[in-house]
The first five atom37 places (N, CA, C, CB, O) and aatype in JSON, in Angstrom:
{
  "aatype": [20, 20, 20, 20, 20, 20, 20, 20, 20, 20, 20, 20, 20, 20, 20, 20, 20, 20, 20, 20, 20, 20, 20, 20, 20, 20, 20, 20, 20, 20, 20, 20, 20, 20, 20, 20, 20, 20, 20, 20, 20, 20, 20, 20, 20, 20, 20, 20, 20, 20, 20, 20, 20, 20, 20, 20, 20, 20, 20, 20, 20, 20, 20, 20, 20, 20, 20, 20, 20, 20, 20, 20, 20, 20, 20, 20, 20],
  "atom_mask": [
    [1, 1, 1, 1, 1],
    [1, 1, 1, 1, 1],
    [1, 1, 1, 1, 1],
    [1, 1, 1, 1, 1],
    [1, 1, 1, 1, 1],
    [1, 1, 1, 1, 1],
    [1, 1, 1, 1, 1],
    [1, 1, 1, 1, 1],
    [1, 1, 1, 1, 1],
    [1, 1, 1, 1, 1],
    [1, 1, 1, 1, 1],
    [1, 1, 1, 1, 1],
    [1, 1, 1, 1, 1],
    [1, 1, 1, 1, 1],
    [1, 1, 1, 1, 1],
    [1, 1, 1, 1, 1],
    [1, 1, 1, 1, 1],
    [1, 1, 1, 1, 1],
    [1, 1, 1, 1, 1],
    [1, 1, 1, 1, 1],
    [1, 1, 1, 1, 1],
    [1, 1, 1, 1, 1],
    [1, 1, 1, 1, 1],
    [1, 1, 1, 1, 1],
    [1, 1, 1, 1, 1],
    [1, 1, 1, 1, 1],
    [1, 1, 1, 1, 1],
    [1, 1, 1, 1, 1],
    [1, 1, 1, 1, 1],
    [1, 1, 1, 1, 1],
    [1, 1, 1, 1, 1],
    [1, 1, 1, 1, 1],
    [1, 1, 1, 1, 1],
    [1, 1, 1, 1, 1],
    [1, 1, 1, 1, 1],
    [1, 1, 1, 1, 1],
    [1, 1, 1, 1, 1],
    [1, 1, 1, 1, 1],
    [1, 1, 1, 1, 1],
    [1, 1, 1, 1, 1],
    [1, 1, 1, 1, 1],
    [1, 1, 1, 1, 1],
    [1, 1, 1, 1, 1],
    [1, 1, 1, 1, 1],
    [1, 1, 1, 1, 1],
    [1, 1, 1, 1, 1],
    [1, 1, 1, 1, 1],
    [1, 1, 1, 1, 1],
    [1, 1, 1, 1, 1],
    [1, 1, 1, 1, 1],
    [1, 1, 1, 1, 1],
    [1, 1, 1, 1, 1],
    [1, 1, 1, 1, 1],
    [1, 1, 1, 1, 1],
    [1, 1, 1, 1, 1],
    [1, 1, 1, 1, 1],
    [1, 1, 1, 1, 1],
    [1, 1, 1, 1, 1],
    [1, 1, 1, 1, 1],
    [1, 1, 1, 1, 1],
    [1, 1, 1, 1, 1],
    [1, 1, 1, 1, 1],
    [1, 1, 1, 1, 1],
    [1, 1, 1, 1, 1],
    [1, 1, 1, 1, 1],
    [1, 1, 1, 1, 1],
    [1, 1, 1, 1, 1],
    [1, 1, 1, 1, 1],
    [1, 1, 1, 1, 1],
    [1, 1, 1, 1, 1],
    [1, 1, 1, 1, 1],
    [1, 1, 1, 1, 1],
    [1, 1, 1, 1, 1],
    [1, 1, 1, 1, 1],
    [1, 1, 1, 1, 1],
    [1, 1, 1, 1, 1],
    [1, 1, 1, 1, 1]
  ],
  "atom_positions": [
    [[0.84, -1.17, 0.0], [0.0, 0.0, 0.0], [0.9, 1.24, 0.0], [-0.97, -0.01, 1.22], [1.73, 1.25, 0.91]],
    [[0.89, 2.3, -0.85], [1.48, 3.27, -0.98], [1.18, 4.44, 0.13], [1.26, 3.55, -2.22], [0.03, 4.81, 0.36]],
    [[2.37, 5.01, 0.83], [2.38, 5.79, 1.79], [2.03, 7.22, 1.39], [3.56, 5.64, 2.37], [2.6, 7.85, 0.5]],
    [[1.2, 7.59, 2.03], [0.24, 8.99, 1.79], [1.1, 10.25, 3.2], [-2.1, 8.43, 2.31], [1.18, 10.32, 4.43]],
    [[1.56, 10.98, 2.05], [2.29, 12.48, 3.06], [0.89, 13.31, 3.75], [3.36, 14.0, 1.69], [-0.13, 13.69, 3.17]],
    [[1.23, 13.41, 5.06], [-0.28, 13.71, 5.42], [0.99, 14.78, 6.2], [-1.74, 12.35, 6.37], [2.12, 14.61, 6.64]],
    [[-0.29, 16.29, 6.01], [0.17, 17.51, 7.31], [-0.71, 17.96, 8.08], [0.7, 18.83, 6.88], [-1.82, 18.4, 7.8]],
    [[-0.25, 17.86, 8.99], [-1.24, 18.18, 10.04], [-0.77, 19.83, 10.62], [-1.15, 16.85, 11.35], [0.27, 20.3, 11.07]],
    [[-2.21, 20.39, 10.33], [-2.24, 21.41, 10.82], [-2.86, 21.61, 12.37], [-2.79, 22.03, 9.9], [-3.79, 21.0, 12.89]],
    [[-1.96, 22.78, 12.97], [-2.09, 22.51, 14.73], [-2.25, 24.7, 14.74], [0.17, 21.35, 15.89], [-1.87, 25.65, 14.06]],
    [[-2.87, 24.48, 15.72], [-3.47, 25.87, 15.8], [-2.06, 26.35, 16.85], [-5.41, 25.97, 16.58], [-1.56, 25.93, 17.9]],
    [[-1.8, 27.38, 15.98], [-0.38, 28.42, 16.51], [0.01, 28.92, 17.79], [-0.41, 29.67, 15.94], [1.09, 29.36, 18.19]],
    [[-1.38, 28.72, 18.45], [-1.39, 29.5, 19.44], [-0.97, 28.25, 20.83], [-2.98, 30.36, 19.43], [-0.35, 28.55, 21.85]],
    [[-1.53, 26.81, 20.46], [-1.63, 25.45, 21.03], [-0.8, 24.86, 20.67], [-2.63, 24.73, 20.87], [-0.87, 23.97, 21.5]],
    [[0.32, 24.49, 19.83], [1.18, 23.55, 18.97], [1.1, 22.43, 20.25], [2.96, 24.21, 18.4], [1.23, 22.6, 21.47]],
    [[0.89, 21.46, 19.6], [1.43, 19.78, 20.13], [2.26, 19.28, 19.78], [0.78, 18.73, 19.97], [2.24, 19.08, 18.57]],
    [[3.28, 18.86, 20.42], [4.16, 18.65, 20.38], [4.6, 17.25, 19.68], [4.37, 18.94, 21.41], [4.18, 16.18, 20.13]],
    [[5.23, 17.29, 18.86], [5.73, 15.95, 17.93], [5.59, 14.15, 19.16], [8.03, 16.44, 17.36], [4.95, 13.11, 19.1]],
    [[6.37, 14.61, 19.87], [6.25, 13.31, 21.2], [4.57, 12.62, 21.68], [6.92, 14.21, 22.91], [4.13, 11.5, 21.99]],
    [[3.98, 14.07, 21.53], [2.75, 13.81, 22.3], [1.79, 13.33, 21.22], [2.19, 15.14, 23.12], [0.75, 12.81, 21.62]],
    [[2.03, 13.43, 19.64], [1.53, 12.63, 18.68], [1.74, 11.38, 18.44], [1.72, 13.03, 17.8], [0.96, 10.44, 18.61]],
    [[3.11, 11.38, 17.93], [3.65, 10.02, 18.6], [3.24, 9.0, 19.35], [4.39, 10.2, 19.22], [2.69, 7.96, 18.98]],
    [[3.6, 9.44, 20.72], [2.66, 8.48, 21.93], [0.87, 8.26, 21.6], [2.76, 9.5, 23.67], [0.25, 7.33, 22.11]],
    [[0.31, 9.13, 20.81], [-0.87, 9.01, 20.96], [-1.19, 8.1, 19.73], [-1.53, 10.31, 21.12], [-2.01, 7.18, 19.69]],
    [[-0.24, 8.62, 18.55], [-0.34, 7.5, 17.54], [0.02, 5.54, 18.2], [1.0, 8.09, 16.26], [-0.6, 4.69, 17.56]],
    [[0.76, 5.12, 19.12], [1.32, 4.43, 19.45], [0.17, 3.71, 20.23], [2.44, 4.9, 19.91], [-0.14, 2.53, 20.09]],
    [[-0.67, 5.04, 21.45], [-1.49, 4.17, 21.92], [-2.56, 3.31, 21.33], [-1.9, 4.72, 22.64], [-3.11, 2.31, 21.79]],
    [[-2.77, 4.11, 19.89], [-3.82, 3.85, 18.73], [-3.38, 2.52, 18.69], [-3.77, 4.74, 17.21], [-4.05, 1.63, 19.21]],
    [[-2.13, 2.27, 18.0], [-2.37, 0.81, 17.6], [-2.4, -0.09, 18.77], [-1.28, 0.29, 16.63], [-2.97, -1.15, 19.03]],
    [[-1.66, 0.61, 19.32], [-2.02, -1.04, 20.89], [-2.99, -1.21, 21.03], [-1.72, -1.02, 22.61], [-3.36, -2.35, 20.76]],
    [[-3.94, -0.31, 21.46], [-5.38, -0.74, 21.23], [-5.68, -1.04, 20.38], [-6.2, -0.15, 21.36], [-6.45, -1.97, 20.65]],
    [[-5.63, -0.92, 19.23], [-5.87, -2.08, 17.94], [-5.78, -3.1, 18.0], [-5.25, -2.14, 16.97], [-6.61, -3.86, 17.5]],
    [[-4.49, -3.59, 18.8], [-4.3, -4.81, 18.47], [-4.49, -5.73, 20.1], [-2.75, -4.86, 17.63], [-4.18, -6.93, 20.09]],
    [[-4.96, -5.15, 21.32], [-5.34, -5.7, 21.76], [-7.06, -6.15, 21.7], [-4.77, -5.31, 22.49], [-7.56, -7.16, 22.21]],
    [[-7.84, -4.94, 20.82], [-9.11, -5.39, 20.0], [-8.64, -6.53, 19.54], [-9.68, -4.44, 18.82], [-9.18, -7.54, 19.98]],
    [[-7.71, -6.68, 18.71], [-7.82, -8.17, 17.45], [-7.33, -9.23, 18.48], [-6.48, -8.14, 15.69], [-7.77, -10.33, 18.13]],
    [[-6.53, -9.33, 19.7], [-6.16, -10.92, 20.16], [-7.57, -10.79, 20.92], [-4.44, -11.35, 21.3], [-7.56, -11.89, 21.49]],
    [[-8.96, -10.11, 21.38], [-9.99, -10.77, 21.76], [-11.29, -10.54, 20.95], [-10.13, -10.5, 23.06], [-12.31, -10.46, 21.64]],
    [[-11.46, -10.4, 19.52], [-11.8, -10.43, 18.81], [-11.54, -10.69, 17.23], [-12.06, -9.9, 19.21], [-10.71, -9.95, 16.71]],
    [[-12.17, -11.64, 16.42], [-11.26, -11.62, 15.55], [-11.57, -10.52, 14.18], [-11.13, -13.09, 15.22], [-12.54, -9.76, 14.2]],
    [[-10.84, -10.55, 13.33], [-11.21, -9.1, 11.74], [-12.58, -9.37, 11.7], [-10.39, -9.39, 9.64], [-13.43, -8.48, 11.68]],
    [[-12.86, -10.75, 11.68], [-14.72, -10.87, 10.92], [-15.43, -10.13, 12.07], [-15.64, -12.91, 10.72], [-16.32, -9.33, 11.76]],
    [[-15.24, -10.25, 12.88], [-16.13, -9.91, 14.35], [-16.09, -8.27, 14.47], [-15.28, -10.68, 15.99], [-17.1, -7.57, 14.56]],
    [[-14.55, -7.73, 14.44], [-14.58, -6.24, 14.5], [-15.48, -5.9, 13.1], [-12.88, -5.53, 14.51], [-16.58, -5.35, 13.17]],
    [[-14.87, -6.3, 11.82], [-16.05, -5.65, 10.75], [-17.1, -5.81, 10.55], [-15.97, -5.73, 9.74], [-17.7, -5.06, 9.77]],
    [[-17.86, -7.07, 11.31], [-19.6, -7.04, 11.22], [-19.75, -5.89, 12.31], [-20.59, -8.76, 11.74], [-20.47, -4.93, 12.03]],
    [[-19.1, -5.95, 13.56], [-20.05, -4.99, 14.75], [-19.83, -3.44, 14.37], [-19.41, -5.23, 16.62], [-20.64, -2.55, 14.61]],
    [[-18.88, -3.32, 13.87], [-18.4, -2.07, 12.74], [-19.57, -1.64, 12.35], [-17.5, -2.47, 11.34], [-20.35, -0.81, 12.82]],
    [[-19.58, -2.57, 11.05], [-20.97, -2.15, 10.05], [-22.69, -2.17, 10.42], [-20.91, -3.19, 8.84], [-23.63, -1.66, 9.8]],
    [[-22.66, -3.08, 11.83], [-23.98, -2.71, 12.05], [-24.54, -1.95, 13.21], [-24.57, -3.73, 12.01], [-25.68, -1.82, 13.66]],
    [[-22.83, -1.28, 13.7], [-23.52, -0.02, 14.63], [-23.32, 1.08, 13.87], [-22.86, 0.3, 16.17], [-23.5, 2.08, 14.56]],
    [[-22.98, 1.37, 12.6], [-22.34, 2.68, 11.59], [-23.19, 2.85, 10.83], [-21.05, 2.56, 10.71], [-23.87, 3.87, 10.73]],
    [[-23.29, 1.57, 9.99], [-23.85, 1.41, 8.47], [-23.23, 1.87, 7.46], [-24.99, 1.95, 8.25], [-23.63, 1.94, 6.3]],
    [[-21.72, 2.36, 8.12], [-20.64, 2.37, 6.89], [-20.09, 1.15, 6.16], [-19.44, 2.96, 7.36], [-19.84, 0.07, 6.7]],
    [[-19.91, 1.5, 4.56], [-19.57, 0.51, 3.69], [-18.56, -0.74, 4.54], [-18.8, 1.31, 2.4], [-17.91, -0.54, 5.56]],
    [[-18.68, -2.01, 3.78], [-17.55, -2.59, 4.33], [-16.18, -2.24, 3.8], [-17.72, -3.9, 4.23], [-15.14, -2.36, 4.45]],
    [[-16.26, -1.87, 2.78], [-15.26, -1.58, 1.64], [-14.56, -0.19, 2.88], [-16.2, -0.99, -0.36], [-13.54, -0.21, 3.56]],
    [[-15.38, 0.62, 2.77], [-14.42, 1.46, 3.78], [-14.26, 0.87, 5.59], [-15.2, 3.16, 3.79], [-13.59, 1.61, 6.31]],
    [[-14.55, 0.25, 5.9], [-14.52, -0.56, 6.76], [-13.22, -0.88, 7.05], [-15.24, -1.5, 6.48], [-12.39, -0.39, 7.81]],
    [[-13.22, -2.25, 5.9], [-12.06, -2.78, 5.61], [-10.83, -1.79, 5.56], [-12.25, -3.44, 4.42], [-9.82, -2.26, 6.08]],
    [[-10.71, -0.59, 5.07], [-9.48, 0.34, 4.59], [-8.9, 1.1, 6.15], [-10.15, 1.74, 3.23], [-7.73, 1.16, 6.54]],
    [[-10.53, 1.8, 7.08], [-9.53, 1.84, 8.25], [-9.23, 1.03, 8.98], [-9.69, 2.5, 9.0], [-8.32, 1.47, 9.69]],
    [[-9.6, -0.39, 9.31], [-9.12, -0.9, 10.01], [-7.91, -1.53, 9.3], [-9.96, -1.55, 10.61], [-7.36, -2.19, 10.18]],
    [[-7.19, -1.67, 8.12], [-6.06, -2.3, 7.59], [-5.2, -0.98, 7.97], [-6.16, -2.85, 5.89], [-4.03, -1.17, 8.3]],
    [[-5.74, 0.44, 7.95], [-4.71, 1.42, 8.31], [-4.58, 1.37, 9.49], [-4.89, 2.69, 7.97], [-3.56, 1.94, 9.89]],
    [[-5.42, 0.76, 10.53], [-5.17, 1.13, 12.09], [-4.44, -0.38, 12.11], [-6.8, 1.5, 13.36], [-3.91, -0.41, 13.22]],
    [[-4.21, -1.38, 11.57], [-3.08, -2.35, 11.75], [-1.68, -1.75, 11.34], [-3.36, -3.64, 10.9], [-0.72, -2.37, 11.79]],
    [[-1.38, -0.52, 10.47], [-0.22, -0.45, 10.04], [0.21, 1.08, 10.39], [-0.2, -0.9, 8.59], [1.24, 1.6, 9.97]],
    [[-0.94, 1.85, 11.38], [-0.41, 2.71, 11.9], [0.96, 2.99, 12.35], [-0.99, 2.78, 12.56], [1.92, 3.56, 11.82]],
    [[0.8, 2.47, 13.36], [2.41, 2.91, 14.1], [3.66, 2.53, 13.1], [2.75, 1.87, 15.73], [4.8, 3.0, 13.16]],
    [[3.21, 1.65, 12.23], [4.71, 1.21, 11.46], [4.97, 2.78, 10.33], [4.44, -0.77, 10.2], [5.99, 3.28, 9.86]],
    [[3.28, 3.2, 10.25], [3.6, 3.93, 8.97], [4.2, 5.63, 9.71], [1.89, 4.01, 7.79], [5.1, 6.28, 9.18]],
    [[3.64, 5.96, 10.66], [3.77, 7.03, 11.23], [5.0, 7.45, 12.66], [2.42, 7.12, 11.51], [5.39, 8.58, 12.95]],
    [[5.33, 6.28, 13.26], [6.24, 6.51, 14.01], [7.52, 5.47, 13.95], [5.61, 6.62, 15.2], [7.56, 4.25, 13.77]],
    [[8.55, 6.46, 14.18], [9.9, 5.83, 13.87], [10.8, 5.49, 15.36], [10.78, 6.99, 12.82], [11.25, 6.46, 15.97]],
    [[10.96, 4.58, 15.71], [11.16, 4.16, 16.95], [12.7, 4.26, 16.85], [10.49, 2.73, 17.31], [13.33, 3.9, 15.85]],
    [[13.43, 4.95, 18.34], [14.73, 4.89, 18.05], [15.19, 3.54, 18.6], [15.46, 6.08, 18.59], [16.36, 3.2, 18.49]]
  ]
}
């Protein structure tokens, strides 16, 4: 899947700080992926689609991005 340059705009007056994205991107996927060891993909995308009524097709796309979050967005030293 091809990596998308995303900018995030932060209001001038508030800036957040690179770390505190980071960590928050980081907590994202852990919780992702402690969703998937007590549930499995079929289970998260039916209860998905029938508390939303969003497509599965887009369904499917964020949850494959919230599996590859942290790899795509944070660089671990």
């Amino acid at each position: 899947m091809p990596k998308t340059k995303v900018e995030i705009e932060q209001d001038p007056e508030k800036p957040v700080e690179v770390h505190v994205l980071a960590e928050s991107i980081v907590n994202i996927s852990e919780s992702f992926k402690r969703l998937n060891r007590g549930l499995s993909r079929d289970a998260i995308l039916r209860l998905v689609q029938s508390k939303s009524g969003v497509s599965m097709k887009d369904i499917r796309a964020v949850v494959d991005g919230l599996e590859e979050l942290e790899s795509w967005a944070v660089k671990r030293k």
